[in-house]
N, C-alpha and C positions, 0 to 999 in steps of 0.2 A: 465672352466667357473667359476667364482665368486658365490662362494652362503656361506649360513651360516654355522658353526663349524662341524666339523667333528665326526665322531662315537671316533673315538680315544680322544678327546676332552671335552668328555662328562661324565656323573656320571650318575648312577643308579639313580630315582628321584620315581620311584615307579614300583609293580607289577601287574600283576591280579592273581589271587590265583581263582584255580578249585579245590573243594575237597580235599584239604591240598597239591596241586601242582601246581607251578607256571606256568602257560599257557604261560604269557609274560611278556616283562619287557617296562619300558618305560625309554630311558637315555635321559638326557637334561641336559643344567648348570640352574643357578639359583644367584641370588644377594642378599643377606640383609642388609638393611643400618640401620644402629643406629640410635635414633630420631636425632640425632646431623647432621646426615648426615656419619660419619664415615662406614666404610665396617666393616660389623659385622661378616659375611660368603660370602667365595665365592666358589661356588659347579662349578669346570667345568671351559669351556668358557665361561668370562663372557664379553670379549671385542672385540669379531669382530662379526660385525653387522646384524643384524638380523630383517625385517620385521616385527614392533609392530603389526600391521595389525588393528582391534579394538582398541588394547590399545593406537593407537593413537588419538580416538577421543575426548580426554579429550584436548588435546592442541589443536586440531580445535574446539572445543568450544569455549575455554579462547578465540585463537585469533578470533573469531567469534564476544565474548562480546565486548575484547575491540575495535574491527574495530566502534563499537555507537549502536550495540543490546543489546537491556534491556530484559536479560532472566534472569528470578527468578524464585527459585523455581521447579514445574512439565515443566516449558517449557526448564528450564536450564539443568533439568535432562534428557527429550526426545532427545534434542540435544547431545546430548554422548551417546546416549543410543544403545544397541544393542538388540532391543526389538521385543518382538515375536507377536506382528500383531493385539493383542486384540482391540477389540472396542474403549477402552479406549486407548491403545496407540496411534489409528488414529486418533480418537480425538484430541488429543496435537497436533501431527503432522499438521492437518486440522488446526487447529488453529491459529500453526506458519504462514502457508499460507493464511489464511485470512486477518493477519494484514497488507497485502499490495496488494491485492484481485487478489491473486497465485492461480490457480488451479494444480493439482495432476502433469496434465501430462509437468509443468517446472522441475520437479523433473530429475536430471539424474541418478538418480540408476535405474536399470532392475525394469520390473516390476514380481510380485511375489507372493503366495499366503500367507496367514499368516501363523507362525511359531507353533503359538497355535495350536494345534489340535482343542478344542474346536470350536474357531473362525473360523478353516479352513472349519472345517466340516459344523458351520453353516452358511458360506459364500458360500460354494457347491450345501445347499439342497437349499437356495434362487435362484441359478443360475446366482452367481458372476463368477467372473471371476481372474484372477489376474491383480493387478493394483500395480503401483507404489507406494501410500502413504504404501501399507504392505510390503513394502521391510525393512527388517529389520533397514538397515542402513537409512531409509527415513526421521527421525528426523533431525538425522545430514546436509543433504540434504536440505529440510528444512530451518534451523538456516543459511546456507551458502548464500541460495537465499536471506534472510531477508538483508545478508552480503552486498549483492551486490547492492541491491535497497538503502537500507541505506546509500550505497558511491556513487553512481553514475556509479557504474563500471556497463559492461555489465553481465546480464542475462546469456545471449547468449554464451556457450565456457566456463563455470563457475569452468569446471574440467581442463582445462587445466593448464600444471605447468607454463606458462607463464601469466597465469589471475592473476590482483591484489591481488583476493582471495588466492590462494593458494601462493605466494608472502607471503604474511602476514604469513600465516598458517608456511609457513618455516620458515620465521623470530622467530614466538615464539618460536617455536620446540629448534632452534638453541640455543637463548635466555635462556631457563626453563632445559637445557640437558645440554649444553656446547660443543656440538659435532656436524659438519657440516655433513649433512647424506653420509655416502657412495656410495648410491647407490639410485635412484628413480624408483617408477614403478607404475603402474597402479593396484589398490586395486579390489577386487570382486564388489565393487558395482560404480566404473570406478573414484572414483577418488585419484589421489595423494598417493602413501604409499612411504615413506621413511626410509630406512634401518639404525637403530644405533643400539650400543652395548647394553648390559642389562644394564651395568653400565650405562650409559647415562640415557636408559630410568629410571632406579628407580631413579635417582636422579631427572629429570624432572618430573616425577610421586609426588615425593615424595616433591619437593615444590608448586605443586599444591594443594596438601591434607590437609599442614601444612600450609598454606597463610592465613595469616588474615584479616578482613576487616577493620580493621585501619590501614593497611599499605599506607603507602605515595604515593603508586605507583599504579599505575590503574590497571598491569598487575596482581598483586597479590591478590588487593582488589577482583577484576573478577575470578579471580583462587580460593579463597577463599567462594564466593556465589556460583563457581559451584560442588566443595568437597560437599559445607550443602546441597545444594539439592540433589547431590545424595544417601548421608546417610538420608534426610529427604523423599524421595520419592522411593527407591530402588524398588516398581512394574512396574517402568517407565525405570529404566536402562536397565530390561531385562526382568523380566515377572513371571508368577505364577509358583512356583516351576525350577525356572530358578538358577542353580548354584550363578550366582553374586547376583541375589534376597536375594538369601536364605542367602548367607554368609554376604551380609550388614544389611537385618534385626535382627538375629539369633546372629552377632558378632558385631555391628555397626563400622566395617572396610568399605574401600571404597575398592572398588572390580571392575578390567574390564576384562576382558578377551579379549583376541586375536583369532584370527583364525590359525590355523597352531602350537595348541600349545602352545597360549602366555598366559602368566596371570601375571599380576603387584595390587598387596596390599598392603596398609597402615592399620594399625592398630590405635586403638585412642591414642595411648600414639605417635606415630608417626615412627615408626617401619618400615622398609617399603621392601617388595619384589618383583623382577621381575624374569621372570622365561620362560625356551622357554624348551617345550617338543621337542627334534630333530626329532619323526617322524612323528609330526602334530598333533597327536590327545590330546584334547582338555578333555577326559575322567577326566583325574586325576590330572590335574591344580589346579584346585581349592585346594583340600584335600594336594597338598603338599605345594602349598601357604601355608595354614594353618598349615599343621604342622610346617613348620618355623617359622610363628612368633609364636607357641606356644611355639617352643625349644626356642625362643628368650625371654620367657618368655614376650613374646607381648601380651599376648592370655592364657587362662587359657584352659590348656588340658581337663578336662571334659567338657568345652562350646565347643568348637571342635569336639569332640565326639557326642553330641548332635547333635549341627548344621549337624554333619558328616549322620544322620540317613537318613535327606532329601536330599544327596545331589543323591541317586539315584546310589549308588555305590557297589549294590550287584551284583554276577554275577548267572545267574539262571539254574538250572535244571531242567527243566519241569517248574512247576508252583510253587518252593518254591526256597529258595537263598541257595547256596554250597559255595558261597564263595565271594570273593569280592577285591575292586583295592584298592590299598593302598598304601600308602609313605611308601618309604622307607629310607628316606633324615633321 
């Protein structure tokens, strides 16, 4: 059966270290583009194709905007957001659905309780329940219905890959990448996920980040309000003390993470990396994004270090830290 790169294929990309011995490794490939767009490193398999998961929400955004939604801003950033359930992030999400008077249950993500603990806990002692706008992915969800009422297309079947929506959503994808996806499937929160290589994605990635809004072309000028919002609003992408939080406030990078593993980063000079852990976990993504574009001289090594404190990457003994996960790239 078809799936992504193999162990043999792959490169160390980080450890976890117990009391000066390494417990485990984590191998994956990895991409960095030059601001230019040029391959600057390439760690591994970087070109047979791999399920962005998350990190594809940034092109259902764009082709969101330009389908004729006006998202700026906190609503541009909930729309790509993989965000953990807060008050505030339902809020946005409520909002999107108000401007065409949507209630929760059109949403076709599962329903689910929030990702906060905080939130979760004080949505339990009230005697909520799980609902659909705290599904993580409910922003994006969200923006897509706003998609459909906007054109006329149906509501109704909005995840399907045969709906005008996700029509468009491939179109950009194909469009921002340069690569027809391999492979289609059905995502955790039921819609659309499309299989391309890293190289693909960082370069799709990476002219989203770097788009201007005087560009001629709608796609880009769109691609470019929803880069600023997400470095203008980064508690909306993902949430308090949330790895992609932490890395756009902390580094002012644009920061997504995937599921299964995935993380793709632009830096402000325009720097940009994509990165697939081979066995899913999503731990030390981040930290070795980082450390690429630091070796890339993207990123100043002691702000990384920093940023590095919250990202929540010690490993514990009892009640105090022995050790910790760490790049090894």
């Amino acid at each position: 059966m078809a799936g992504t790169f193999s162990i043999a294929d792959s490169v160390e990309l980080a450890v976890v270290e117990r009391s000066g011995f390494i417990e485990s490794r984590h191998a994956g490939s990895a991409i960095v583009l030059t601001p230019e767009g040029e391959v600057l490193r390439s760690l591994g398999d970087v070109r047979t194709p791999v399920f962005p998961r998350s990190a594809l929400k940034p092109f259902q955004a764009v082709a969101v905007m330009t389908s004729g939604v006006v998202l700026r801003g906190e609503d541009a950033a909930i729309a790509m957001a993989s965000h953990s359930g807060t008050a505030a992030h339902v809020a946005l999400v409520k909002g999107l659905l108000d401007r065409e008077g949507l209630s929760g249950s059109a949403l076709g993500c599962p329903p689910a309780l929030p990702g906060d603990r905080a939130a979760r806990e004080q949505l339990l002692r009230a005697g909520g329940t799980a609902e659909r706008v705290f599904m993580t992915c409910s922003g994006k969800h969200a923006a897509m219905l706003l998609a459909c009422v906007q054109n006329g297309w149906p509501v109704e079947g909005y995840l399907s890959s045969e709906h005008p929506l996700q029509r468009k959503i491939l179109d950009v994808l194909e469009r921002l990448t340069g690569e027809r996806p391999a492979a289609s499937a059905v995502d955790g929160c039921g819609a659309p996920v499309h299989a391309i290589s890293l190289t693909g994605l960082a370069r799709g990635i990476q002219k989203i980040t770097t788009a201007q809004t005087s560009s001629p072309f709608a796609l880009y000028r769109e691609a470019a309000e929803l880069a600023e919002a997400a470095r203008a609003h980064p508690w909306a992408v993902a949430g308090p003390g949330q790895p992609d939080t932490v890395a756009i406030e902390r580094l002012g990078v644009f920061a997504k993470f995937g599921a299964e593993g995935v993380m793709v980063m632009t830096a402000p000079n325009g720097t940009t990396v994509a990165l697939k852990v081979l066995d899913g976990s999503s731990r030390a993504s981040t930290i070795v994004a980082l450390r690429l574009l630091a070796d890339a001289k993207a990123l100043d090594h002691d702000d990384v270090d920093l940023a590095r404190a919250e990202l929540d990457l010690w490993v514990m003994g009892g009640d105090r830290p022995v050790g910790e996960i760490r790049a090894t790239v």
